[in-house]
Short mmCIF file of the C-alpha atoms (twelve columns), coordinates in Angstrom:
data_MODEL
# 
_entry.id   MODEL 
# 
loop_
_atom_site.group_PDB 
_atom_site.id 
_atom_site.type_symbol 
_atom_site.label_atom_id 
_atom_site.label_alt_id 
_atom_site.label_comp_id 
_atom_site.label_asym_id 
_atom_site.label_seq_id 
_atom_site.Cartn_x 
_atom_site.Cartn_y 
_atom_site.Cartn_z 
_atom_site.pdbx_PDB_model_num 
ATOM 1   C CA . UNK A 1   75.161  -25.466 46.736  1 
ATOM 2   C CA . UNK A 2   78.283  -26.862 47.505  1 
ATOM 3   C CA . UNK A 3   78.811  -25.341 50.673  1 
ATOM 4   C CA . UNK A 4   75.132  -26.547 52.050  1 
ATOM 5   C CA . UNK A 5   76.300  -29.860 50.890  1 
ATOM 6   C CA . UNK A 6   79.560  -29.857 52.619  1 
ATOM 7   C CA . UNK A 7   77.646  -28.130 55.697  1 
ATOM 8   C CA . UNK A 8   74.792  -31.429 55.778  1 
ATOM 9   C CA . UNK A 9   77.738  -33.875 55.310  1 
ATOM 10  C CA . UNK A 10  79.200  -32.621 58.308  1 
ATOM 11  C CA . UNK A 11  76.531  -32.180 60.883  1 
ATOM 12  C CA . UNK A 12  75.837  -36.256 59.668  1 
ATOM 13  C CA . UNK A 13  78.856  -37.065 60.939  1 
ATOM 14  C CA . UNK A 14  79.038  -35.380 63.971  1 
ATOM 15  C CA . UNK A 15  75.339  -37.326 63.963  1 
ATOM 16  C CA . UNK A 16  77.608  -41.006 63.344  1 
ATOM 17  C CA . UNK A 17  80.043  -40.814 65.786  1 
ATOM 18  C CA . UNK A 18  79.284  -42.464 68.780  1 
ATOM 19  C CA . UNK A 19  78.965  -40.712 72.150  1 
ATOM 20  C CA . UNK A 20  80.821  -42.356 74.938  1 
ATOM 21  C CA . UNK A 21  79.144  -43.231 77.760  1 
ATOM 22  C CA . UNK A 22  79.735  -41.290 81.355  1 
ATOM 23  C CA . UNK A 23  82.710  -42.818 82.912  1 
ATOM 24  C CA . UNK A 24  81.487  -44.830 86.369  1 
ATOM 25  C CA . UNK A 25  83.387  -43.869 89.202  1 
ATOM 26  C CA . UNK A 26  85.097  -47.375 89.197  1 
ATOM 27  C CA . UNK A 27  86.679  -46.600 86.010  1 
ATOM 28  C CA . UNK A 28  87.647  -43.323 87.530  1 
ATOM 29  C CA . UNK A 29  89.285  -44.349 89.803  1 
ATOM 30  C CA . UNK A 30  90.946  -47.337 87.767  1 
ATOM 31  C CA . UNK A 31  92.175  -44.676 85.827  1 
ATOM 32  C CA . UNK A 32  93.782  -42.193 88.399  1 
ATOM 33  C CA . UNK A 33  95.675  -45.819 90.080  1 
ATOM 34  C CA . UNK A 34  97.101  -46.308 86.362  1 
ATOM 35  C CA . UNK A 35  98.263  -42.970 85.746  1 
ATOM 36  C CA . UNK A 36  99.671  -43.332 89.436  1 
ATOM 37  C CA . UNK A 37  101.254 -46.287 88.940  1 
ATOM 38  C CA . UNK A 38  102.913 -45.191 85.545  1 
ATOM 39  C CA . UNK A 39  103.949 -41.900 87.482  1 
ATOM 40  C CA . UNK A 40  105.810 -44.487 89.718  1 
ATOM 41  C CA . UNK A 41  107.508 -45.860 86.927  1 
ATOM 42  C CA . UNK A 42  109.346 -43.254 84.899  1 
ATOM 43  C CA . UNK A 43  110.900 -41.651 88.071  1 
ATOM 44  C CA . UNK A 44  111.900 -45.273 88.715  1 
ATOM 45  C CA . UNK A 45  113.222 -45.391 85.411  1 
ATOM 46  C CA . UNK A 46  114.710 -41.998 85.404  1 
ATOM 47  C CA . UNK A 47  116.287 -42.754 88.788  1 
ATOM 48  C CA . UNK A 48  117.335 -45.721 87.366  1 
ATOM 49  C CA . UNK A 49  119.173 -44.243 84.345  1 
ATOM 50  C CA . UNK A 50  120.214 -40.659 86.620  1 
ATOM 51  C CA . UNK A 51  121.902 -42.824 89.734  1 
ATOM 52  C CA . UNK A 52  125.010 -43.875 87.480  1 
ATOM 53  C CA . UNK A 53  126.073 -40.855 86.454  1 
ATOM 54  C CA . UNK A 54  125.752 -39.183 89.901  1 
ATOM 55  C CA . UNK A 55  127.918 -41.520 91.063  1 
ATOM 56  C CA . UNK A 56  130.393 -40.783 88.513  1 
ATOM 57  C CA . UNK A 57  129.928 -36.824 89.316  1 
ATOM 58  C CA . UNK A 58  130.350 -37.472 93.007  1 
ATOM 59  C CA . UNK A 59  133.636 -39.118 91.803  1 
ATOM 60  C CA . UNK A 60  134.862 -37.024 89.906  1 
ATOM 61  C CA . UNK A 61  134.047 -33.990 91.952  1 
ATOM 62  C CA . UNK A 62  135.059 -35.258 95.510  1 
ATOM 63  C CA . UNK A 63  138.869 -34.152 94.920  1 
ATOM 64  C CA . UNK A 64  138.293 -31.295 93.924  1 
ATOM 65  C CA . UNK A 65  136.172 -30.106 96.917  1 
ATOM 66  C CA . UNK A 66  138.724 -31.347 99.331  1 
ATOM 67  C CA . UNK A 67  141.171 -29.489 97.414  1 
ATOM 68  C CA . UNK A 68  138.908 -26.239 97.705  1 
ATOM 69  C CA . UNK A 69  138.482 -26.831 101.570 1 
ATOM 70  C CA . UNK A 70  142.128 -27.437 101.808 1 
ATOM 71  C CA . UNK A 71  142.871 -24.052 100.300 1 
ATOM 72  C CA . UNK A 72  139.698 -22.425 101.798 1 
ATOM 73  C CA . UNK A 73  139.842 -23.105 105.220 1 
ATOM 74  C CA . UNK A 74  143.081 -20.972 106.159 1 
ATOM 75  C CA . UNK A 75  141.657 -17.875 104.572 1 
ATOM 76  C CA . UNK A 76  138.249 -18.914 106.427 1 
ATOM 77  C CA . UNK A 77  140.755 -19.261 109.762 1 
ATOM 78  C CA . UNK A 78  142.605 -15.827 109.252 1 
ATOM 79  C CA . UNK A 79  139.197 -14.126 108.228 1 
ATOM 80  C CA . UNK A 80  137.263 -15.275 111.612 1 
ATOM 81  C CA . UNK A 81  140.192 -14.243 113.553 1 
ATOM 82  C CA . UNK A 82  140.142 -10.928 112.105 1 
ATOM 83  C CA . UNK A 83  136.652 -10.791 112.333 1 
ATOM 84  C CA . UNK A 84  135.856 -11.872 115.830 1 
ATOM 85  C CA . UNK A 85  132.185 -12.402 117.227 1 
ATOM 86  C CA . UNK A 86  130.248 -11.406 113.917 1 
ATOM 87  C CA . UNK A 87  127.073 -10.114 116.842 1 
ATOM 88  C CA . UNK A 88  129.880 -6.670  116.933 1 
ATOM 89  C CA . UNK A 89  128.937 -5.782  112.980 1 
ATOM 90  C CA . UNK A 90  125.891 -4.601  111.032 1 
ATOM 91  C CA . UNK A 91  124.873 -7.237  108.100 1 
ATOM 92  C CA . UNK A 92  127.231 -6.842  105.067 1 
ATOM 93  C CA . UNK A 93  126.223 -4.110  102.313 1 
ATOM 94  C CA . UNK A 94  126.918 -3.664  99.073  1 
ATOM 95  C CA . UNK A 95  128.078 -0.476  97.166  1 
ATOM 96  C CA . UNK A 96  126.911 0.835   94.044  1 
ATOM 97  C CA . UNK A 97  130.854 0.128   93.155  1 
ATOM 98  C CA . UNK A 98  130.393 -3.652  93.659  1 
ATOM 99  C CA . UNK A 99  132.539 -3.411  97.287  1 
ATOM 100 C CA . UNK A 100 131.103 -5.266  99.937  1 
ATOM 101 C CA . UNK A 101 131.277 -3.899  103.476 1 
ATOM 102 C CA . UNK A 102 131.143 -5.210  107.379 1 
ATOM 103 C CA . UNK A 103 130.707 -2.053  109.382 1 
ATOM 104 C CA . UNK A 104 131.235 -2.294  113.312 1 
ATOM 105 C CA . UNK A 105 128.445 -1.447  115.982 1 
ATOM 106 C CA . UNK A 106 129.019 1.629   117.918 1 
ATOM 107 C CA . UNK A 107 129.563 -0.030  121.756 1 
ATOM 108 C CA . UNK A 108 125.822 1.102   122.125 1 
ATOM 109 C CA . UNK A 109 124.424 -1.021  119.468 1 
ATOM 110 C CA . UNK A 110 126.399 -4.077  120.448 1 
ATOM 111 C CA . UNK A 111 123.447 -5.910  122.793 1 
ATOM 112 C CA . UNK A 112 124.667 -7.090  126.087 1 
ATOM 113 C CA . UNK A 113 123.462 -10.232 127.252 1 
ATOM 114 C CA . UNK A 114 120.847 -10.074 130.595 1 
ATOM 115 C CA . UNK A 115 122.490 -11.073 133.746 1 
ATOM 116 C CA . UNK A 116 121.533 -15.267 134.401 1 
ATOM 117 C CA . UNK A 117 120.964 -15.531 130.362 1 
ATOM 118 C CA . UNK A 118 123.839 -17.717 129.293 1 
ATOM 119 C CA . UNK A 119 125.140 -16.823 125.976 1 
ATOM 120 C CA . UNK A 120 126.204 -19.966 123.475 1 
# 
């Protein structure tokens, strides 16, 4: 008894509540400009709140990366003057080992540019 009870007292109330009308396509629309428009603002915000402390990394970080270029660019130097034109090797490989290797075109393989082609 109890559970026909319970069973009527929902179905009434599903019966109660009111059912909302279909949406015109005014209000459709009204809604997609406000969802929009609050899209806008919390990358404004965020922007807003993320702009200071990208400033402060930039900062902070700009030393550093001269120091690395400072100390980079000689090996970079001595490694393309070693290395030459990098069209006389095969892509690097990896070994199972971990090593990392630049092997050198045969002469055949190396492709020779066609005669009134200018090479940059």
């Amino acid at each position: 008894m109890m559970i026909r009870c319970t069973a009527l007292v929902f179905c009434l109330s599903l019966a109660i509540v009111p059912v909302p009308a279909t949406a015109q396509e005014g209000d459709v629309e009204e809604g997609v400009d406000l969802i929009e428009e609050g899209a806008k603002l919390l990358l404004r915000g965020l922007t807003e709140q993320i702009e200071p402390l990208m400033d402060d990394l930039a900062t902070e970080m700009e030393p550093k990366l001269r120091a690395f270029a400072e100390d980079f660019m000689p090996m970079l130097e001595e490694f393309s003057e070693m290395i030459g034109d990098l069209d006389m090797y095969h892509p690097p490989e990896k070994l199972p080992n971990g090593d990392i290797i630049l092997r050198r075109k045969t002469p055949l393989e190396v492709p020779v540019p066609e005669e009134g082609e200018v090479e940059l």
